[in-house]
Biopython code that builds the backbone (N, CA, C, O; Angstrom):
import numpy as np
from Bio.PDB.StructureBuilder import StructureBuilder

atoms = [
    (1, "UNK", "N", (-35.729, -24.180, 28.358)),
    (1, "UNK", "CA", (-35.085, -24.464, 27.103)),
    (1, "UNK", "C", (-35.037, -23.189, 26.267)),
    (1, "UNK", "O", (-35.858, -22.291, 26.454)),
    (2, "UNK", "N", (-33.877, -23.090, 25.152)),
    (2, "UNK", "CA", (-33.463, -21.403, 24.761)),
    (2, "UNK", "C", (-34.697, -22.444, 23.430)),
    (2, "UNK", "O", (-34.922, -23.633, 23.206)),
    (3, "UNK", "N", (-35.219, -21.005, 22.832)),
    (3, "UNK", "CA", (-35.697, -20.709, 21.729)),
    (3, "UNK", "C", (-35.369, -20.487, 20.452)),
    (3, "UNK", "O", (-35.855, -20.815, 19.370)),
    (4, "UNK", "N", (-34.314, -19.776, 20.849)),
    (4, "UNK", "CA", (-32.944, -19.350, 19.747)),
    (4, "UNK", "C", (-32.697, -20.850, 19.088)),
    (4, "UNK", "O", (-33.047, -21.913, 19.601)),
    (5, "UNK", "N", (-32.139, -20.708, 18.062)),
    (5, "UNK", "CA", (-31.712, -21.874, 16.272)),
    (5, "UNK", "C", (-30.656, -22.100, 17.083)),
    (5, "UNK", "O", (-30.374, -21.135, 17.794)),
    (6, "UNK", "N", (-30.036, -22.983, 17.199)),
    (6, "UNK", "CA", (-28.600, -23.465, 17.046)),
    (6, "UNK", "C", (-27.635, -22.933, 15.814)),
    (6, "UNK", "O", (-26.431, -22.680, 15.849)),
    (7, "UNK", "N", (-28.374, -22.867, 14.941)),
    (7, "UNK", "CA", (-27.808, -22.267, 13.401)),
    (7, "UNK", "C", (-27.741, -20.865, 13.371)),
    (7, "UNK", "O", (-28.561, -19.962, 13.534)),
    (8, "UNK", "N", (-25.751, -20.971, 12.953)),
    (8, "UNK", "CA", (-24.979, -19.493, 12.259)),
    (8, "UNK", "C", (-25.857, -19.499, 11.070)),
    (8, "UNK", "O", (-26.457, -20.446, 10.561)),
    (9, "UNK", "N", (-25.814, -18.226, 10.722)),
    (9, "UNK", "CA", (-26.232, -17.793, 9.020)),
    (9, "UNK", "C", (-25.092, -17.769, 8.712)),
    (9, "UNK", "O", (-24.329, -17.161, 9.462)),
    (10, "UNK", "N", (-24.577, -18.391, 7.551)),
    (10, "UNK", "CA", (-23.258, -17.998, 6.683)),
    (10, "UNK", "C", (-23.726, -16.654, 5.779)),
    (10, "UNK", "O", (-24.485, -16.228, 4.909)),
    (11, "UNK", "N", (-22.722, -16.371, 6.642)),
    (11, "UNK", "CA", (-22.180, -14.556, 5.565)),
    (11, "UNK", "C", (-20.888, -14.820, 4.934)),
    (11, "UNK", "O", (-20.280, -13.750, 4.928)),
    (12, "UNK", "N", (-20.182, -15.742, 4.402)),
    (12, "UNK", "CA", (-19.001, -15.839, 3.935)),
    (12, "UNK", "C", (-19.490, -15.658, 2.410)),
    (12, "UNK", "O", (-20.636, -15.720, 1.966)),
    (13, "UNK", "N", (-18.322, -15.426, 1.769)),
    (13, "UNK", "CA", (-18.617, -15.689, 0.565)),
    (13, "UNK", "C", (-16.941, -15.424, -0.609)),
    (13, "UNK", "O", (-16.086, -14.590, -0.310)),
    (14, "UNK", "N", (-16.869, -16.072, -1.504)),
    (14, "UNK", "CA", (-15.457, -16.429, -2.057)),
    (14, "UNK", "C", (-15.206, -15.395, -3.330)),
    (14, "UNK", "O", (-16.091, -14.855, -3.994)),
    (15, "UNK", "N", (-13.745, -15.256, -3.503)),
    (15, "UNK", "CA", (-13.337, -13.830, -4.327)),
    (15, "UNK", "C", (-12.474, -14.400, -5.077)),
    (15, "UNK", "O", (-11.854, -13.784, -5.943)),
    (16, "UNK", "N", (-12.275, -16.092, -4.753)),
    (16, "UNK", "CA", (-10.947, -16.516, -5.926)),
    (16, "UNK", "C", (-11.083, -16.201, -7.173)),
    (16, "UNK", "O", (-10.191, -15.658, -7.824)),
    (17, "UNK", "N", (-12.170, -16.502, -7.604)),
    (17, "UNK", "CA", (-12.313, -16.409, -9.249)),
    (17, "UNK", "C", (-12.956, -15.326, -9.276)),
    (17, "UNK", "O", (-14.005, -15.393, -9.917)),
    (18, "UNK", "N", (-12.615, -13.932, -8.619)),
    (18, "UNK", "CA", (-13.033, -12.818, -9.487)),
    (18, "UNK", "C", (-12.295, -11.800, -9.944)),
    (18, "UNK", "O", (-11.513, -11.173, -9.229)),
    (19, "UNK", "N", (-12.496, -11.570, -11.162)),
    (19, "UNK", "CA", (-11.604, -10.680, -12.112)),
    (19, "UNK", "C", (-11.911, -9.297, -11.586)),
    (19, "UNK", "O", (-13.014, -8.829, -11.307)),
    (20, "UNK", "N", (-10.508, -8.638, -11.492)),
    (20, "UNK", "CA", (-10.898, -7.242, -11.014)),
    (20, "UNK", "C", (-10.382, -6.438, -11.863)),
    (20, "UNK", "O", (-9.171, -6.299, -11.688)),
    (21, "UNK", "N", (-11.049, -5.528, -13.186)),
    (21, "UNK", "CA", (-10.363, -4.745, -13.785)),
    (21, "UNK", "C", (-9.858, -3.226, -13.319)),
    (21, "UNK", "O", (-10.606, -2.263, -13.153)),
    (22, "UNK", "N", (-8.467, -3.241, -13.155)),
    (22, "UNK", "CA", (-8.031, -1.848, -12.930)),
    (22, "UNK", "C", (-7.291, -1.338, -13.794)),
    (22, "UNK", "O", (-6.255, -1.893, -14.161)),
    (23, "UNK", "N", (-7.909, 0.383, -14.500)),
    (23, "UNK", "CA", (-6.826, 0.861, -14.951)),
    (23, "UNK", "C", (-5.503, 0.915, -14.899)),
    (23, "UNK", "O", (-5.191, 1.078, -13.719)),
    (24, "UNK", "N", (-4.108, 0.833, -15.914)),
    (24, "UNK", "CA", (-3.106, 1.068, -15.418)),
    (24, "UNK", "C", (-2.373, 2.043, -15.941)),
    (24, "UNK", "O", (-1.428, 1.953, -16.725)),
    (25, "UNK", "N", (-3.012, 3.270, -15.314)),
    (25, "UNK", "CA", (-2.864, 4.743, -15.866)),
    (25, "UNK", "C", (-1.809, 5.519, -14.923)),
    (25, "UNK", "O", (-1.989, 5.236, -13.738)),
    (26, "UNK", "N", (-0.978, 6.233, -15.102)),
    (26, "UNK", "CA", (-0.233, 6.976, -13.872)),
    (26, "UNK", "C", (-0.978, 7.605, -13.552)),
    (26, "UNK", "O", (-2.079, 7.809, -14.064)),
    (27, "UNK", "N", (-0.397, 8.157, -12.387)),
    (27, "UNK", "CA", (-1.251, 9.209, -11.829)),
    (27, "UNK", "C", (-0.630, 10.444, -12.033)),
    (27, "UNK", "O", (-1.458, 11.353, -12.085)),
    (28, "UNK", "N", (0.534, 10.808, -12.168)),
    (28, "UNK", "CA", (0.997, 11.932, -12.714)),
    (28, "UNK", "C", (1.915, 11.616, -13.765)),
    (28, "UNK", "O", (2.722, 10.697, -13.622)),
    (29, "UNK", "N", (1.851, 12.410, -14.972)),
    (29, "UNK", "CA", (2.266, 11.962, -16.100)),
    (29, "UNK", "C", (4.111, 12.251, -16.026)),
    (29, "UNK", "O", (4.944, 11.447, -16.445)),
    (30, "UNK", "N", (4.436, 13.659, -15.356)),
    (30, "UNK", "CA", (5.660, 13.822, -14.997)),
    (30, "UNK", "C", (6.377, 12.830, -14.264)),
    (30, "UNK", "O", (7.605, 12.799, -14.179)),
    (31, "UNK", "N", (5.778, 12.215, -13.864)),
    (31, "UNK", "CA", (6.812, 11.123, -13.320)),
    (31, "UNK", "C", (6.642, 9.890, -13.595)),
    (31, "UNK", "O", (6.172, 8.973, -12.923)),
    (32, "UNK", "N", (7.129, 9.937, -14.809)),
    (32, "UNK", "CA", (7.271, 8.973, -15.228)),
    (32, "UNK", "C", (8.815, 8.194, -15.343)),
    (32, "UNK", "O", (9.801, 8.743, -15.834)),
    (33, "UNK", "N", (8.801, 6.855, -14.805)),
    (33, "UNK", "CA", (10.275, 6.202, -15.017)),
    (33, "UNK", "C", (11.202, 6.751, -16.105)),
    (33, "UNK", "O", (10.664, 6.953, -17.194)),
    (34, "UNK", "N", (12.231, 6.968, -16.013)),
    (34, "UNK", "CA", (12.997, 7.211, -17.259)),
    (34, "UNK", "C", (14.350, 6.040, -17.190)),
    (34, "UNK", "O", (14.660, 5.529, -16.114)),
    (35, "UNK", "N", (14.824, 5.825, -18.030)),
    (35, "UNK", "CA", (15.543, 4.387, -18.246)),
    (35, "UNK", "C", (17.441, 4.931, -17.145)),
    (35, "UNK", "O", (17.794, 6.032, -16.723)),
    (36, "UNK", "N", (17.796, 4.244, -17.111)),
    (36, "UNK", "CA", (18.851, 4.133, -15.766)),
    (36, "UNK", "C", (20.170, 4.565, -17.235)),
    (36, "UNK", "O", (20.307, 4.135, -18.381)),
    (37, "UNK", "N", (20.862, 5.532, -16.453)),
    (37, "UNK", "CA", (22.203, 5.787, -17.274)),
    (37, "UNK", "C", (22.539, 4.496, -17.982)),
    (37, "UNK", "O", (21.877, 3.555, -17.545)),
    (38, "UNK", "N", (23.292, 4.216, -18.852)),
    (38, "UNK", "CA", (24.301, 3.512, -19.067)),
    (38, "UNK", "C", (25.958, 3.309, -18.530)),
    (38, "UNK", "O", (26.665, 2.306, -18.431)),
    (39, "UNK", "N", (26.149, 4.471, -18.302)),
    (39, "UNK", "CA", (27.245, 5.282, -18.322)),
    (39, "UNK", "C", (27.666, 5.443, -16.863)),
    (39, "UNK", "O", (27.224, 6.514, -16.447)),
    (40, "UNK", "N", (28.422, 4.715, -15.838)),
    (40, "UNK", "CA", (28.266, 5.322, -14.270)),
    (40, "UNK", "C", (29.801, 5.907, -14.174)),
    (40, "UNK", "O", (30.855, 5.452, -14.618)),
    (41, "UNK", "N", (29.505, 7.116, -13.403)),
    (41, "UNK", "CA", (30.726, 8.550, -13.312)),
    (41, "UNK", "C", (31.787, 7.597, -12.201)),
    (41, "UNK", "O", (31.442, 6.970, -11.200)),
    (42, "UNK", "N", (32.822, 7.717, -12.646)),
    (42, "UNK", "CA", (34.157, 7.251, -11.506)),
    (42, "UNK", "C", (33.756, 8.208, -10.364)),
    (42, "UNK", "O", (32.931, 9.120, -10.429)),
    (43, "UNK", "N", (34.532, 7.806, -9.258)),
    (43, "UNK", "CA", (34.596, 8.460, -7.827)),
    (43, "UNK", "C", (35.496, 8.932, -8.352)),
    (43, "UNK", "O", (36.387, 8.437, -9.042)),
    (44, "UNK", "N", (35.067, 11.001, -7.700)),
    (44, "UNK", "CA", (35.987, 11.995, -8.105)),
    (44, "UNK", "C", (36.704, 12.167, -6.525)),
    (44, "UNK", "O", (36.792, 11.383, -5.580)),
    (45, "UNK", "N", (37.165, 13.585, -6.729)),
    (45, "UNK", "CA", (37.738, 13.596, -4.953)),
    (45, "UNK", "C", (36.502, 14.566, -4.512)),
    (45, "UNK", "O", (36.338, 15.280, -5.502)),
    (46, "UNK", "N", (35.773, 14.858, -3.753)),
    (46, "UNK", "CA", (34.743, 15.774, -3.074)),
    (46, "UNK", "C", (35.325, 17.452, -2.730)),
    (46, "UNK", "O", (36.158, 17.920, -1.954)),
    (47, "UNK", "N", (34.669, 17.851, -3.453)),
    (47, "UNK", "CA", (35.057, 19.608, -3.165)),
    (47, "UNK", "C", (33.905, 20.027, -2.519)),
    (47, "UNK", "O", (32.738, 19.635, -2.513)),
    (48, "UNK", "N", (34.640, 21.097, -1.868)),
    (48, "UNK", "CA", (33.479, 21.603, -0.613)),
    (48, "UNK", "C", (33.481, 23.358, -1.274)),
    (48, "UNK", "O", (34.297, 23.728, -2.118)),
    (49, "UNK", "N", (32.845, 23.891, -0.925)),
    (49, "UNK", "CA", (32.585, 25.473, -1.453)),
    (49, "UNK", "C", (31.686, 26.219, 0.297)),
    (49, "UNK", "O", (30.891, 25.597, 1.002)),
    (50, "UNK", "N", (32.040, 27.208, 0.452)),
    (50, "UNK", "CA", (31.303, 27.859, 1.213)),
    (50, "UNK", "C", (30.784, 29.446, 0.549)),
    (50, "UNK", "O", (31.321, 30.400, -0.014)),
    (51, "UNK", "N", (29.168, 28.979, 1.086)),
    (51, "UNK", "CA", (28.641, 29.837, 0.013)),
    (51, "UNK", "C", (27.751, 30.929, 1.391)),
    (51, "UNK", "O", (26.769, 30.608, 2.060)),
    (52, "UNK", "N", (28.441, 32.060, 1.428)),
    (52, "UNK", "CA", (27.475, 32.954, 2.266)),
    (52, "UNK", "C", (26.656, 33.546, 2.110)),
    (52, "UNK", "O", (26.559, 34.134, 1.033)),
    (53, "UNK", "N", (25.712, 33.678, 3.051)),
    (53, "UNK", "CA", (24.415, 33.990, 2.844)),
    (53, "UNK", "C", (23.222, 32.416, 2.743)),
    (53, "UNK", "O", (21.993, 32.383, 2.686)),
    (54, "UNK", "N", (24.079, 31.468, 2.752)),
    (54, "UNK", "CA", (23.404, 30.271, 2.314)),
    (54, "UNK", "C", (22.234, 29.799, 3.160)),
    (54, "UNK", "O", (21.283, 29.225, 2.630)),
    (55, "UNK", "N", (22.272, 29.974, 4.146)),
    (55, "UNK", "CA", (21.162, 29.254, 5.576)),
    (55, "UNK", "C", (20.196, 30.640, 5.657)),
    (55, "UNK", "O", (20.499, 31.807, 5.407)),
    (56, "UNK", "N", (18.938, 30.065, 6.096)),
    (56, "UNK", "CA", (17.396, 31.064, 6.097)),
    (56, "UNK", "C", (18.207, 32.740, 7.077)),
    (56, "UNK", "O", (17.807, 33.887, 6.877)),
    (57, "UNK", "N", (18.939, 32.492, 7.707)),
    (57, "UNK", "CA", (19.296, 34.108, 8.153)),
    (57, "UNK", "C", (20.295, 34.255, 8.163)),
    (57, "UNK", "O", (20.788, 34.478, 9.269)),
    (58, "UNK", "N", (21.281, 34.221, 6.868)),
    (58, "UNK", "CA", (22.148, 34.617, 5.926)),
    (58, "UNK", "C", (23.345, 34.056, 6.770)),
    (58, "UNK", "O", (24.033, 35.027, 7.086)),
    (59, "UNK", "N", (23.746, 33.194, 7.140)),
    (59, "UNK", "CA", (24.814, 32.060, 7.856)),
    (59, "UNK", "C", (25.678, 31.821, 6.555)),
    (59, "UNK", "O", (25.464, 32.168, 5.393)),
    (60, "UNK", "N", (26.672, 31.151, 7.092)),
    (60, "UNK", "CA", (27.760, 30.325, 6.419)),
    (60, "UNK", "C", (27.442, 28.944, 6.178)),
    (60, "UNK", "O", (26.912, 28.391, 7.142)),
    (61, "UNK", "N", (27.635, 28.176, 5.069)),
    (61, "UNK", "CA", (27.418, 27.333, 4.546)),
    (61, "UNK", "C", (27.926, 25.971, 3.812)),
    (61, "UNK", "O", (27.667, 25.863, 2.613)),
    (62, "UNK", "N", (28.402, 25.268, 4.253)),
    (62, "UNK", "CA", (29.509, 24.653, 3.781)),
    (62, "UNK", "C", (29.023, 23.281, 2.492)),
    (62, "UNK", "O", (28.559, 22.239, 2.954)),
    (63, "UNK", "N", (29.153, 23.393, 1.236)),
    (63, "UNK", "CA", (28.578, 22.620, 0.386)),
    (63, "UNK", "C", (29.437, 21.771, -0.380)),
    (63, "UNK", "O", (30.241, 22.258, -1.174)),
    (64, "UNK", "N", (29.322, 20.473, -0.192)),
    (64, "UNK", "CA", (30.036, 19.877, -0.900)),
    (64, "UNK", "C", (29.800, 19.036, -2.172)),
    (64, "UNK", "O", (28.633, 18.714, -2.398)),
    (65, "UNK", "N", (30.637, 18.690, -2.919)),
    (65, "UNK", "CA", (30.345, 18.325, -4.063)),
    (65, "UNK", "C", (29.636, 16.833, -4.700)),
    (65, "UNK", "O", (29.303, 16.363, -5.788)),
    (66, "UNK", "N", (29.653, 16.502, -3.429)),
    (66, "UNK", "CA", (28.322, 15.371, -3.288)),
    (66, "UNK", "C", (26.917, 15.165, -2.608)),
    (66, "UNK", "O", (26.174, 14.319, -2.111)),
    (67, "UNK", "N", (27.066, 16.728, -2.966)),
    (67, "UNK", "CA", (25.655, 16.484, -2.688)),
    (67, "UNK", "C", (24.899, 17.468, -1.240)),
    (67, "UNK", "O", (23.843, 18.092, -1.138)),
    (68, "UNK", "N", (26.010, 17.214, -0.314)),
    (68, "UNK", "CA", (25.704, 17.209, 1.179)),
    (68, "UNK", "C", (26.056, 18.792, 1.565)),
    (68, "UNK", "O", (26.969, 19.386, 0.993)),
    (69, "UNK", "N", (25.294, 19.365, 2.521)),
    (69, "UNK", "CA", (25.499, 20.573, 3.146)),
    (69, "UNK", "C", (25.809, 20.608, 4.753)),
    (69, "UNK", "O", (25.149, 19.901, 5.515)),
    (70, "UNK", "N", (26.567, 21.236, 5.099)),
    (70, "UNK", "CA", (27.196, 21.792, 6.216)),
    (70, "UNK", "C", (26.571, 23.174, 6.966)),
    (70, "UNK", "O", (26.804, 24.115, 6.208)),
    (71, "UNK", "N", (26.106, 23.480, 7.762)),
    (71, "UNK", "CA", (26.100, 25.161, 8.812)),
    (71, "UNK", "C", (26.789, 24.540, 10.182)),
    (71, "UNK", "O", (26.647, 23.493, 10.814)),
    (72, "UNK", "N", (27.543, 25.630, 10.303)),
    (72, "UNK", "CA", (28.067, 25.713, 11.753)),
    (72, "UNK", "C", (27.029, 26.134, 12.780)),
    (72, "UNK", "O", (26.217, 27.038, 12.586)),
    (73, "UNK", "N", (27.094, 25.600, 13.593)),
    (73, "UNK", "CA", (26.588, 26.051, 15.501)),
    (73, "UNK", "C", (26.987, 26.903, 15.647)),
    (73, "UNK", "O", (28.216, 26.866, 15.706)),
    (74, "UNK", "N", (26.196, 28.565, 15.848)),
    (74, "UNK", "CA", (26.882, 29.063, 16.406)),
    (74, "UNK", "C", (26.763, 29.333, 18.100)),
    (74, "UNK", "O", (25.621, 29.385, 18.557)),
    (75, "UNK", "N", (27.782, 29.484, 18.924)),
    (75, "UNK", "CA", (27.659, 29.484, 20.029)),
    (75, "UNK", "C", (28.360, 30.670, 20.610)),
    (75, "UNK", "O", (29.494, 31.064, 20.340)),
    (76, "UNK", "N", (27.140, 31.384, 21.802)),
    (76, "UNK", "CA", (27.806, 32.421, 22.508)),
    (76, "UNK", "C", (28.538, 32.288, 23.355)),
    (76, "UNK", "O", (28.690, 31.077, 23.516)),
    (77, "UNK", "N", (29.224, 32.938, 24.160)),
    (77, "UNK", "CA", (29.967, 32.603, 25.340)),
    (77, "UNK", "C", (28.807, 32.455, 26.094)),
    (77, "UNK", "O", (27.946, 33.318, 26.262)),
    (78, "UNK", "N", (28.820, 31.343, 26.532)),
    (78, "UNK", "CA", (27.889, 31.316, 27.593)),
    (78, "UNK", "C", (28.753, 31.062, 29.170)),
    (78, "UNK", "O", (29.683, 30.258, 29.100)),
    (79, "UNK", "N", (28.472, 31.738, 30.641)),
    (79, "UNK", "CA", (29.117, 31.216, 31.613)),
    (79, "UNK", "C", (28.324, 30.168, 32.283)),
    (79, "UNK", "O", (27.111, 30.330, 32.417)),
    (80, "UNK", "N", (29.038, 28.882, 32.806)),
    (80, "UNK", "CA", (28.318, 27.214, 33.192)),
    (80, "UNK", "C", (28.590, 27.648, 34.782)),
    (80, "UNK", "O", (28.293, 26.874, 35.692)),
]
sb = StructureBuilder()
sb.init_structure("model")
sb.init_model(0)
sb.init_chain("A")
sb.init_seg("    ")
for serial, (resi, resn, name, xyz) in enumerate(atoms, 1):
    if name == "N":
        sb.init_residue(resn, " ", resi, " ")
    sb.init_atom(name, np.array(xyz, "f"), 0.0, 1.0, " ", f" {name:<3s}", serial, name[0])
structure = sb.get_structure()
């Protein structure tokens, strides 16, 4: 016959009713929300600009006016 209890120890224990106070401080003060335009810009037509020298070893650059940037591939002749 075992020796050992039949009996778990309860380790449970309940968190419904407990209040947890947390600061509600930012964490960086610069970023903080700022309130949403009022005002939203019509769709213009997109202009592109190429600006040389633009890419880390002075490449061609193609930038457009929303935002988005362009570099070309360049490719050698290679023979296949």
């Amino acid at each position: 016959m075992d020796s050992r209890s039949e009996e778990v120890e309860d380790r449970t224990f309940n968190v419904t009713n407990r209040e947890i106070n947390q600061p509600n401080v930012p964490l960086d003060v610069s970023l903080r929300e700022r309130s949403l335009d009022t005002v939203i810009p019509e769709d213009g037509p997109v202009t592109y600009e190429v600006v040389t020298g633009g890419t880390k070893r002075g490449g061609k650059k193609l930038i457009s006016s929303d935002g988005h940037s362009y570099t070309a591939k360049v490719c050698k002749n290679k023979q296949l």
